[in-house]
mmCIF file of the N, C-alpha and C atoms, coordinates in Angstrom:
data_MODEL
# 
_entry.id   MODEL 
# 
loop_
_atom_site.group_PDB 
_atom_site.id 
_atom_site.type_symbol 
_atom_site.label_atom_id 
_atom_site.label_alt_id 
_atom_site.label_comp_id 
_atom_site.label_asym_id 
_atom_site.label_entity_id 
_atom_site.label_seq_id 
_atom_site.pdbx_PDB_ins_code 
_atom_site.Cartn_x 
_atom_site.Cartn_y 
_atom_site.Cartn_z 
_atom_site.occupancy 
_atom_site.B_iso_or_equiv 
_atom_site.pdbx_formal_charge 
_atom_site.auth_seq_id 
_atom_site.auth_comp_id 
_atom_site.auth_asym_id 
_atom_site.auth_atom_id 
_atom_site.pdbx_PDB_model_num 
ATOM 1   N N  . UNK A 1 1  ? -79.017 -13.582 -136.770 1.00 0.00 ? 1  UNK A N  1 
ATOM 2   C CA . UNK A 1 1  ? -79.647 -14.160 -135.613 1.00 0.00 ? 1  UNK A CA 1 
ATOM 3   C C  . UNK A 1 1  ? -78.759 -15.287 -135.084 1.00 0.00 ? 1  UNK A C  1 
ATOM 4   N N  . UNK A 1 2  ? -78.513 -15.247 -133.885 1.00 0.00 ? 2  UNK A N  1 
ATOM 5   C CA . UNK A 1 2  ? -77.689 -16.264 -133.272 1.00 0.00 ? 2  UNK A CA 1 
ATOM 6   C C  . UNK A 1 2  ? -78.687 -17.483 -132.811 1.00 0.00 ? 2  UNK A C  1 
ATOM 7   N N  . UNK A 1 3  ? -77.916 -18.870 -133.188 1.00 0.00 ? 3  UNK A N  1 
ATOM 8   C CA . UNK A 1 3  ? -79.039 -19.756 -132.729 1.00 0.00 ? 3  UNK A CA 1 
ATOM 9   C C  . UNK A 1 3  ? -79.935 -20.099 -131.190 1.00 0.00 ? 3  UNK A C  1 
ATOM 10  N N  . UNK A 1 4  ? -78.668 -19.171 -129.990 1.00 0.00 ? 4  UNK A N  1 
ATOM 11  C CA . UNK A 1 4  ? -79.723 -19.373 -128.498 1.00 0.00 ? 4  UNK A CA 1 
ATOM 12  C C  . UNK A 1 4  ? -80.777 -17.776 -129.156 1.00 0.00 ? 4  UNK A C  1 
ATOM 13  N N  . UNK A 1 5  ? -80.743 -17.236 -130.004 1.00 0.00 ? 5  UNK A N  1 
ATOM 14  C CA . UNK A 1 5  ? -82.019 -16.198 -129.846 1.00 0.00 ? 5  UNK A CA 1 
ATOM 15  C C  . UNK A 1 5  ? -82.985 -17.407 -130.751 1.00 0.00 ? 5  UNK A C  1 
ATOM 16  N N  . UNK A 1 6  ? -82.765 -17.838 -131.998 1.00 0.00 ? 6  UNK A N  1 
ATOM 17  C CA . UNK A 1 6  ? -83.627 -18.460 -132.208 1.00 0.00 ? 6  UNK A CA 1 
ATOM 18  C C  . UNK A 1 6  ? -84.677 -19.534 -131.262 1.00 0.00 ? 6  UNK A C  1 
ATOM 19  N N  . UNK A 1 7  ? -83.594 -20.143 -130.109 1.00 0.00 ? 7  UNK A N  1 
ATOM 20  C CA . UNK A 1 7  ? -84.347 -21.552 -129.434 1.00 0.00 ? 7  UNK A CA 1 
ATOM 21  C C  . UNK A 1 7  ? -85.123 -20.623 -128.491 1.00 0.00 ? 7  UNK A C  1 
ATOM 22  N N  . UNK A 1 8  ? -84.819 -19.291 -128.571 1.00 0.00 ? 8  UNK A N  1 
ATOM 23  C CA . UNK A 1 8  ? -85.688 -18.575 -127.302 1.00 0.00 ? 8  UNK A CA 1 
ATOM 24  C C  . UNK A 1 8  ? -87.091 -18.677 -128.308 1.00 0.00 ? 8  UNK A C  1 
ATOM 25  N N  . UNK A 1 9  ? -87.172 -17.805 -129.377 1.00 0.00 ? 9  UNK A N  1 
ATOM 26  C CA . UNK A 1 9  ? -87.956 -17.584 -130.063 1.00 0.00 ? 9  UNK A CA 1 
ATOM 27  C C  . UNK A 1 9  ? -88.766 -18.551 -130.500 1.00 0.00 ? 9  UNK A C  1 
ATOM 28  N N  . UNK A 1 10 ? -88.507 -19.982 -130.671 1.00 0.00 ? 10 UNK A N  1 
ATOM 29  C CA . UNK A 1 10 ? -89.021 -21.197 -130.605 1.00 0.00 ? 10 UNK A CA 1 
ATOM 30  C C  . UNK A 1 10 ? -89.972 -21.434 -129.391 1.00 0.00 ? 10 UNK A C  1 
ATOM 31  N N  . UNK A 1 11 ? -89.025 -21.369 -128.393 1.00 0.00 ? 11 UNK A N  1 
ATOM 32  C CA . UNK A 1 11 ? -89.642 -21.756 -126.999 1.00 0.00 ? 11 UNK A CA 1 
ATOM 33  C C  . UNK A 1 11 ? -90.725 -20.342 -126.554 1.00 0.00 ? 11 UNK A C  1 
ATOM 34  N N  . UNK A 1 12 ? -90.451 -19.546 -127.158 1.00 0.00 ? 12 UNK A N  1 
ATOM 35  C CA . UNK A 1 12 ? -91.324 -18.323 -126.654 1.00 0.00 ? 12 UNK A CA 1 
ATOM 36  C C  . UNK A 1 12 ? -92.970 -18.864 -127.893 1.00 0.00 ? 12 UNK A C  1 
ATOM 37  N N  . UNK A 1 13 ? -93.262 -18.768 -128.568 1.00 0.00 ? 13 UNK A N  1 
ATOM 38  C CA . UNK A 1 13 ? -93.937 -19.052 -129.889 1.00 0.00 ? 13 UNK A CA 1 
ATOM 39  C C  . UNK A 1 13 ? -94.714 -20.084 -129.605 1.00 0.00 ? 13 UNK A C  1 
ATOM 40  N N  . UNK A 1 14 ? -94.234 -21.175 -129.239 1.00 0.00 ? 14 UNK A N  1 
ATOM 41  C CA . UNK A 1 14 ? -94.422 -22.836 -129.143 1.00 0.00 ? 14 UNK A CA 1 
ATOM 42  C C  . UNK A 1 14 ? -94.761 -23.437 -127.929 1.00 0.00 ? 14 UNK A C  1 
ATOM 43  N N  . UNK A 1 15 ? -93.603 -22.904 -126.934 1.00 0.00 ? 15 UNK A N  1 
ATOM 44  C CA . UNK A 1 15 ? -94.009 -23.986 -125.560 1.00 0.00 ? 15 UNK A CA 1 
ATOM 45  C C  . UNK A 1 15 ? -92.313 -24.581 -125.513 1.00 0.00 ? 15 UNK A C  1 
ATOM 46  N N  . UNK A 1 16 ? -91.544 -24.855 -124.878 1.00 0.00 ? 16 UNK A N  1 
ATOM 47  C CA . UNK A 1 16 ? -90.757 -24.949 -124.700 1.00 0.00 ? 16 UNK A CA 1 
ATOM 48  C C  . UNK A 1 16 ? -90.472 -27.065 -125.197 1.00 0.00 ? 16 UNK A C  1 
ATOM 49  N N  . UNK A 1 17 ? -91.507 -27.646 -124.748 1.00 0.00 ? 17 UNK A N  1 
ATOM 50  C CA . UNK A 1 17 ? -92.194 -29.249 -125.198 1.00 0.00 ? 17 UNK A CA 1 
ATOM 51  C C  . UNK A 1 17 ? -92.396 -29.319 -126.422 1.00 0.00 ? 17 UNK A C  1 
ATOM 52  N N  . UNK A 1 18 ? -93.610 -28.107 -127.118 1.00 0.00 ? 18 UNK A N  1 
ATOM 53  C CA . UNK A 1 18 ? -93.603 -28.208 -128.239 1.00 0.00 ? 18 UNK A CA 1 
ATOM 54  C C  . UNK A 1 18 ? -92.391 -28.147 -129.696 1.00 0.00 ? 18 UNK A C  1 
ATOM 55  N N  . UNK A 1 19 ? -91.725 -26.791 -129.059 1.00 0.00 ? 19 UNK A N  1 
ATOM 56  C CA . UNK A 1 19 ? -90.589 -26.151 -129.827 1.00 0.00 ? 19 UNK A CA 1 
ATOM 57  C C  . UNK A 1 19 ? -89.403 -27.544 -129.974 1.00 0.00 ? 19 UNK A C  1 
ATOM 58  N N  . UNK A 1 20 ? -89.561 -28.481 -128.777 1.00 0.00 ? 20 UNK A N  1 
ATOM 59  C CA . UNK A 1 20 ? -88.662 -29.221 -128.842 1.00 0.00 ? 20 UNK A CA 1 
ATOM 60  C C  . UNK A 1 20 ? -88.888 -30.098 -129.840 1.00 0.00 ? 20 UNK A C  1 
ATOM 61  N N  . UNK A 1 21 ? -90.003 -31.358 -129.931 1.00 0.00 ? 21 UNK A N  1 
ATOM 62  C CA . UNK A 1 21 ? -90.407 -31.574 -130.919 1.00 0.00 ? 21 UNK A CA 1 
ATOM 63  C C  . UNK A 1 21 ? -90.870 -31.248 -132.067 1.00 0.00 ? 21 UNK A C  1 
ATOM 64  N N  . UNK A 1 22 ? -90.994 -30.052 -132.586 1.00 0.00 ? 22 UNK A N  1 
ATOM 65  C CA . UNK A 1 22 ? -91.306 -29.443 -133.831 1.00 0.00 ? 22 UNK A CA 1 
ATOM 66  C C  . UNK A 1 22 ? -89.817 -29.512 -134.554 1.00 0.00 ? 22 UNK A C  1 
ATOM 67  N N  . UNK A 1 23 ? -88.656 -29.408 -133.684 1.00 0.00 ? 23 UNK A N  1 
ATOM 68  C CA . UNK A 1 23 ? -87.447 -29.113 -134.419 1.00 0.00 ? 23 UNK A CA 1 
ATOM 69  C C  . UNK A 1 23 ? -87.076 -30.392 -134.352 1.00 0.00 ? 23 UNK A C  1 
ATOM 70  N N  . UNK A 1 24 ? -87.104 -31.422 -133.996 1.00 0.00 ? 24 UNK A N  1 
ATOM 71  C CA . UNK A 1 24 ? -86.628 -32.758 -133.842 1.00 0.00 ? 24 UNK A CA 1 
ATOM 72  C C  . UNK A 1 24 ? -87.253 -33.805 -135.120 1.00 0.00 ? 24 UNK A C  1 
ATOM 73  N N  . UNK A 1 25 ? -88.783 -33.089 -135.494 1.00 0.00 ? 25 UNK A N  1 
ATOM 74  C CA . UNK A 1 25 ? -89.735 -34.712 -136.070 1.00 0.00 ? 25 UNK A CA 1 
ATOM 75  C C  . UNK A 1 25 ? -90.526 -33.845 -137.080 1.00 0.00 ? 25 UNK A C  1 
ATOM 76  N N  . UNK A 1 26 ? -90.519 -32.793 -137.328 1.00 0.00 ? 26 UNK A N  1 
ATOM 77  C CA . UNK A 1 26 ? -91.197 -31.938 -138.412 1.00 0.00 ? 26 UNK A CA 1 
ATOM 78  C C  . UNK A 1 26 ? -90.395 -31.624 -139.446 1.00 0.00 ? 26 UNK A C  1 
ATOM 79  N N  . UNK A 1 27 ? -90.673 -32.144 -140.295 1.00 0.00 ? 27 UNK A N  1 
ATOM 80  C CA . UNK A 1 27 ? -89.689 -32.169 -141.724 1.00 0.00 ? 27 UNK A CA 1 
ATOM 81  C C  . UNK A 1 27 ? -90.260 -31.222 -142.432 1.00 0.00 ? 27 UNK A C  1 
ATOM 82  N N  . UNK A 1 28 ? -89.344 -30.209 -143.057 1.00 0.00 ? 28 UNK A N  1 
ATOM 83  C CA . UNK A 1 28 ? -90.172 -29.428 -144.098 1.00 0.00 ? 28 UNK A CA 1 
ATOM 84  C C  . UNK A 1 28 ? -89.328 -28.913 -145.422 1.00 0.00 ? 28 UNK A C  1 
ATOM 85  N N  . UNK A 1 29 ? -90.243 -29.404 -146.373 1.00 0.00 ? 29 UNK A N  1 
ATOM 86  C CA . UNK A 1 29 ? -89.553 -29.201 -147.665 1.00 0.00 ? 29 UNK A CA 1 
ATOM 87  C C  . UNK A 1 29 ? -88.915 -28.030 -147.871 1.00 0.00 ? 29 UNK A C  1 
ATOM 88  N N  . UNK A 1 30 ? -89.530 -27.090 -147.199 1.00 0.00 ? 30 UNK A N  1 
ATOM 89  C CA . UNK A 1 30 ? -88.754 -25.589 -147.514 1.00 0.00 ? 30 UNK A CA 1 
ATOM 90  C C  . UNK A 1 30 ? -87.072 -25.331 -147.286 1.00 0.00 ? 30 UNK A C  1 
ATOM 91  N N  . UNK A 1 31 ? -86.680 -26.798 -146.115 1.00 0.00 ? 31 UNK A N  1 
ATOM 92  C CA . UNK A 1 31 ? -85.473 -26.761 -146.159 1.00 0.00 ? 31 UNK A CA 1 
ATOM 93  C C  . UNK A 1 31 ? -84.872 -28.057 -146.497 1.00 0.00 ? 31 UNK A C  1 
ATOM 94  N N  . UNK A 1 32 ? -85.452 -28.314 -147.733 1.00 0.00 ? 32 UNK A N  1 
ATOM 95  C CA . UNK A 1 32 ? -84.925 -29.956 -148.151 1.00 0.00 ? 32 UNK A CA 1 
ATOM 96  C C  . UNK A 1 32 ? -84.475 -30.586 -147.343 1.00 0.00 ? 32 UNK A C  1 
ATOM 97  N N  . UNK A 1 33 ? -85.933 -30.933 -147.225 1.00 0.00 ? 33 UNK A N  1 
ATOM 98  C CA . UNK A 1 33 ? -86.422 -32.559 -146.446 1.00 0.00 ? 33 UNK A CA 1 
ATOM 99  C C  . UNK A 1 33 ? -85.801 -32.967 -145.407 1.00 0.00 ? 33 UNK A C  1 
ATOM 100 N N  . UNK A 1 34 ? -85.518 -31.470 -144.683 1.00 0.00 ? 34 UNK A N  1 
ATOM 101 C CA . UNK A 1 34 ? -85.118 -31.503 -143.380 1.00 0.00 ? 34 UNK A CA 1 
ATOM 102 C C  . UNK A 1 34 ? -86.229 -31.425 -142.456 1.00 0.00 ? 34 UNK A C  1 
ATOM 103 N N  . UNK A 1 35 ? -85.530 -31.657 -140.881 1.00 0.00 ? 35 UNK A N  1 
ATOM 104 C CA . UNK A 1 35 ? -85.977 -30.723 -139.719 1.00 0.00 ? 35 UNK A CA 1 
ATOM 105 C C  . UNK A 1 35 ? -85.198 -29.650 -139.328 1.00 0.00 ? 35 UNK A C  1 
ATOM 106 N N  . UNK A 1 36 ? -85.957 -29.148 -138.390 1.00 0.00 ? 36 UNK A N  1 
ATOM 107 C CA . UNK A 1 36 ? -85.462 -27.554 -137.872 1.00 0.00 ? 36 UNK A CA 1 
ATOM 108 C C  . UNK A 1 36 ? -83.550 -28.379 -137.803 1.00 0.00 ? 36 UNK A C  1 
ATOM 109 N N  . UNK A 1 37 ? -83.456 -29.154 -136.696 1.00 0.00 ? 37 UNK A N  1 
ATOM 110 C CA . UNK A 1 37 ? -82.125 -29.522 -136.248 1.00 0.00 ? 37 UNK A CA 1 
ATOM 111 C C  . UNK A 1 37 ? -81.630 -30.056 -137.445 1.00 0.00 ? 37 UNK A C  1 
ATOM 112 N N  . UNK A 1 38 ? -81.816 -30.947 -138.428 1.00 0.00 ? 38 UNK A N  1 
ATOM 113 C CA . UNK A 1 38 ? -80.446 -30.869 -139.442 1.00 0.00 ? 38 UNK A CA 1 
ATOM 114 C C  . UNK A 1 38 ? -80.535 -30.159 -140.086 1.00 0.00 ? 38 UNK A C  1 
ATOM 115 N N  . UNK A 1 39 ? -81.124 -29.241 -140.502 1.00 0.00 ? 39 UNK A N  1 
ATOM 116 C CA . UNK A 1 39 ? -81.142 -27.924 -141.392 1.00 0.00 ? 39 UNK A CA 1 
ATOM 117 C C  . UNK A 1 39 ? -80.332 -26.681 -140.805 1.00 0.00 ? 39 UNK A C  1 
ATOM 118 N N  . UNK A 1 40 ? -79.961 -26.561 -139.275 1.00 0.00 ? 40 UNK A N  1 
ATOM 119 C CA . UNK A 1 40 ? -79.645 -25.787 -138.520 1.00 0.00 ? 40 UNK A CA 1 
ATOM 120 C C  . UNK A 1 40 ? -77.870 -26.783 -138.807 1.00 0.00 ? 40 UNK A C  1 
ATOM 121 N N  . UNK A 1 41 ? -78.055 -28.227 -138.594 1.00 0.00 ? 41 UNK A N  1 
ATOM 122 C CA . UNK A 1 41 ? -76.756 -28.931 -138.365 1.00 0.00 ? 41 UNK A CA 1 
ATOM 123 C C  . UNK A 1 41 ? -76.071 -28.807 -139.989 1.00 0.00 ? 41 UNK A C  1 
ATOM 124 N N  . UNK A 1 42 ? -76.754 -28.882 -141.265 1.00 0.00 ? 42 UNK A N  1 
ATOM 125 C CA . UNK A 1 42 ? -76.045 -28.710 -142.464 1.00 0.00 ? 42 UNK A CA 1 
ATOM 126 C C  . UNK A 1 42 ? -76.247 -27.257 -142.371 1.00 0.00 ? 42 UNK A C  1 
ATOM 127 N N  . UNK A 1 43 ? -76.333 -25.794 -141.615 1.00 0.00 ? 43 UNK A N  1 
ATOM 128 C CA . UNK A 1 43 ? -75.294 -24.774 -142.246 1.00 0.00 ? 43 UNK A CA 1 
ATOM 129 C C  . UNK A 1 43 ? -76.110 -23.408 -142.571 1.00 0.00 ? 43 UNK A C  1 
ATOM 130 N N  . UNK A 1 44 ? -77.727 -24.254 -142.469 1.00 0.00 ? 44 UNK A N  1 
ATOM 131 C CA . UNK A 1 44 ? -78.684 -23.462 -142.766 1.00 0.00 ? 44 UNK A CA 1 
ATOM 132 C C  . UNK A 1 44 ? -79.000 -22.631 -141.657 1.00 0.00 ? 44 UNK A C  1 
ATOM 133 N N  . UNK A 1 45 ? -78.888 -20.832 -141.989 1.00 0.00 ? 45 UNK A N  1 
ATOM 134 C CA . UNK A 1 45 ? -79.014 -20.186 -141.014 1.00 0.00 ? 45 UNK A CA 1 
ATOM 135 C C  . UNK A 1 45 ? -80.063 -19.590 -139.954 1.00 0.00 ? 45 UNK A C  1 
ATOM 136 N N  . UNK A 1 46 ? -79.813 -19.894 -138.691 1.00 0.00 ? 46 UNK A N  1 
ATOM 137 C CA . UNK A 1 46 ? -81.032 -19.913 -137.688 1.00 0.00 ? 46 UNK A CA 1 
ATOM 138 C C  . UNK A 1 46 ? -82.495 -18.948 -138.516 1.00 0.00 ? 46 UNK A C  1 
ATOM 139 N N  . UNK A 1 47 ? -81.784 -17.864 -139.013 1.00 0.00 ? 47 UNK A N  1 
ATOM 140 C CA . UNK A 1 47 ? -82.734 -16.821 -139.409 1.00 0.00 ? 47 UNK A CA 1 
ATOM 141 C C  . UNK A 1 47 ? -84.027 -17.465 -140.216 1.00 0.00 ? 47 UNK A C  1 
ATOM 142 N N  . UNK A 1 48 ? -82.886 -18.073 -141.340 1.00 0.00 ? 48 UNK A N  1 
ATOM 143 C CA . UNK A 1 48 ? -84.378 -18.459 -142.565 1.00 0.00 ? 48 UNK A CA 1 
ATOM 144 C C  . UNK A 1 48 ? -84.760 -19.237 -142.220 1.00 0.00 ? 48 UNK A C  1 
ATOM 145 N N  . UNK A 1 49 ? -84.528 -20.078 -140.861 1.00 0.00 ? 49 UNK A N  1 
ATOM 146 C CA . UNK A 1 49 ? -84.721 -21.445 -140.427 1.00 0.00 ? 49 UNK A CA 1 
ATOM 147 C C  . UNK A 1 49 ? -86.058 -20.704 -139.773 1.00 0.00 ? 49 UNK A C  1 
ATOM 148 N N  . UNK A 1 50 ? -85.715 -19.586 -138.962 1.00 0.00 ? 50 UNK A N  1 
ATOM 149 C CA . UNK A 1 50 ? -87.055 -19.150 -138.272 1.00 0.00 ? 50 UNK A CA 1 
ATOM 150 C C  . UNK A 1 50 ? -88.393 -18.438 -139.430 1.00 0.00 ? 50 UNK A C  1 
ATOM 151 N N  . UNK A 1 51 ? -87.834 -18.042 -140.237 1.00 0.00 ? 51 UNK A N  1 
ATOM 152 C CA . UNK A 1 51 ? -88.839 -17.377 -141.154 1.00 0.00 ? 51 UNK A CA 1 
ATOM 153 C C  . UNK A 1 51 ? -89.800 -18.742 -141.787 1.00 0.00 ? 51 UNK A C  1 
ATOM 154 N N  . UNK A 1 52 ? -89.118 -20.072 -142.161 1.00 0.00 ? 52 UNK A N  1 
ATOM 155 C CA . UNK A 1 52 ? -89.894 -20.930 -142.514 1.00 0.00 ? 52 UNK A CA 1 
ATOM 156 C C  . UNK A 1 52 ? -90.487 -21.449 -141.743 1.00 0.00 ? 52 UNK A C  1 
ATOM 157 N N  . UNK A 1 53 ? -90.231 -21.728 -140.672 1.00 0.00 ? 53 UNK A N  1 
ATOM 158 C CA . UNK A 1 53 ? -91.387 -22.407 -139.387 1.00 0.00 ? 53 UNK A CA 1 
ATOM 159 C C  . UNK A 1 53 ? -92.565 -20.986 -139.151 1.00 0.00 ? 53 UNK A C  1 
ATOM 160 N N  . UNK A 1 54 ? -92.096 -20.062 -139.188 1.00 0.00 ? 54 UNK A N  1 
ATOM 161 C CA . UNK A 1 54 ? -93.289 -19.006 -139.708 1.00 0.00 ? 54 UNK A CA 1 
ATOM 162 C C  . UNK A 1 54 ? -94.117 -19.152 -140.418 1.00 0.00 ? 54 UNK A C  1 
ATOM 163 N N  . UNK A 1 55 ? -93.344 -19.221 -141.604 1.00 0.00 ? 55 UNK A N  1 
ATOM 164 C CA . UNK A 1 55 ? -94.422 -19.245 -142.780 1.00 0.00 ? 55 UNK A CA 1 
ATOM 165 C C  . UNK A 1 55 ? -95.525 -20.842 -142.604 1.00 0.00 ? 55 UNK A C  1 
ATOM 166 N N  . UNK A 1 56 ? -94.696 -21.351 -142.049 1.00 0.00 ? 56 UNK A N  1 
ATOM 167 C CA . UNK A 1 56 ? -95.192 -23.177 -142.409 1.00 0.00 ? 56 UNK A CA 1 
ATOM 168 C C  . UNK A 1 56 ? -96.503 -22.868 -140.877 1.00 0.00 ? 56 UNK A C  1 
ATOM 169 N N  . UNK A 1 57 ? -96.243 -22.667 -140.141 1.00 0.00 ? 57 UNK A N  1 
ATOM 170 C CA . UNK A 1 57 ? -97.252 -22.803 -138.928 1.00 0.00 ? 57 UNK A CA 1 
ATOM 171 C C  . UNK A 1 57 ? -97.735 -21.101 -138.591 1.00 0.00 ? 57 UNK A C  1 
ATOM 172 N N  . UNK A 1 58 ? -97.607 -20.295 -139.866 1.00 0.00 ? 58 UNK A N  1 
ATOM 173 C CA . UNK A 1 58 ? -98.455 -18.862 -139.931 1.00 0.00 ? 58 UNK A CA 1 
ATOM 174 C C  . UNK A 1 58 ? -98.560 -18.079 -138.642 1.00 0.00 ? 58 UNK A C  1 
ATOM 175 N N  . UNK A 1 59 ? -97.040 -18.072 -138.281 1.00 0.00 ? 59 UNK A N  1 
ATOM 176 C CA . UNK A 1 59 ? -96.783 -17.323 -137.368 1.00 0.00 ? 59 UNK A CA 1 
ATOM 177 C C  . UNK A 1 59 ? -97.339 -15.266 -137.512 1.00 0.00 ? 59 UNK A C  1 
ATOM 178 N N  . UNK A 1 60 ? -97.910 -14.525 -136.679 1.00 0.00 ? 60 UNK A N  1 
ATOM 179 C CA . UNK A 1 60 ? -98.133 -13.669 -136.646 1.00 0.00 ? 60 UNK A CA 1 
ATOM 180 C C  . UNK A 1 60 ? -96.963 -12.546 -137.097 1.00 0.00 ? 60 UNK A C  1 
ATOM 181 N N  . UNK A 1 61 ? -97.109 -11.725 -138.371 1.00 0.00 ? 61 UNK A N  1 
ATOM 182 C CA . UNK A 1 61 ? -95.558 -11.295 -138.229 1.00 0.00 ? 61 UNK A CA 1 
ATOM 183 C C  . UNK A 1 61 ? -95.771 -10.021 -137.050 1.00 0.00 ? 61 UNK A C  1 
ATOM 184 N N  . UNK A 1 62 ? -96.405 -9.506  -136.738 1.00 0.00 ? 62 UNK A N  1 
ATOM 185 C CA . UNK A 1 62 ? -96.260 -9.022  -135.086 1.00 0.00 ? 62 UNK A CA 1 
ATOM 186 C C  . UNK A 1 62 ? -95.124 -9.870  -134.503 1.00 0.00 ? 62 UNK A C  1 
ATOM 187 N N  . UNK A 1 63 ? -95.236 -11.366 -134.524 1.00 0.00 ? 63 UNK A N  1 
ATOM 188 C CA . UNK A 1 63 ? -94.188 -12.516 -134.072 1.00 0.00 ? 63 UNK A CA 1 
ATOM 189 C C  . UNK A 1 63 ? -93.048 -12.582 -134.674 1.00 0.00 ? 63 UNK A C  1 
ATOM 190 N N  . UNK A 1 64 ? -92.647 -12.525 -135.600 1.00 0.00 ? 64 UNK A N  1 
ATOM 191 C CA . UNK A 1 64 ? -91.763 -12.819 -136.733 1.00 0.00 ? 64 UNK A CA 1 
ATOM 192 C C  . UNK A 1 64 ? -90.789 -12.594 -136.044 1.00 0.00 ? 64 UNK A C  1 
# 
């Protein structure tokens, strides 16, 4: 997954406002004690980055 499909998939899911702040101020242990953006900035790939904001806010996998 390339990261502009992920920010679509964010902004499609979320709200384009929301998606912004969810990746900016939502820390989640699943990617040590990151947010979406330094977890994306240390290396971590868009993909599992999207599968955990899934799992964490029980995204529909219809959505996934």
């Amino acid at each position: 997954m390339r990261l502009t499909q992920f920010r679509d998939l964010m902004n499609d899911e979320f709200g384009p406002a929301r998606a912004a702040a969810l990746t900016r101020d939502h820390v989640f242990a699943e990617l040590g004690d990151r947010t979406v953006e330094q977890a994306l900035e240390a290396g971590i790939p868009p993909r599992k980055v999207w599968r955990v904001v899934c799992e964490v806010y029980e995204v529909p996998v219809a959505r996934r």
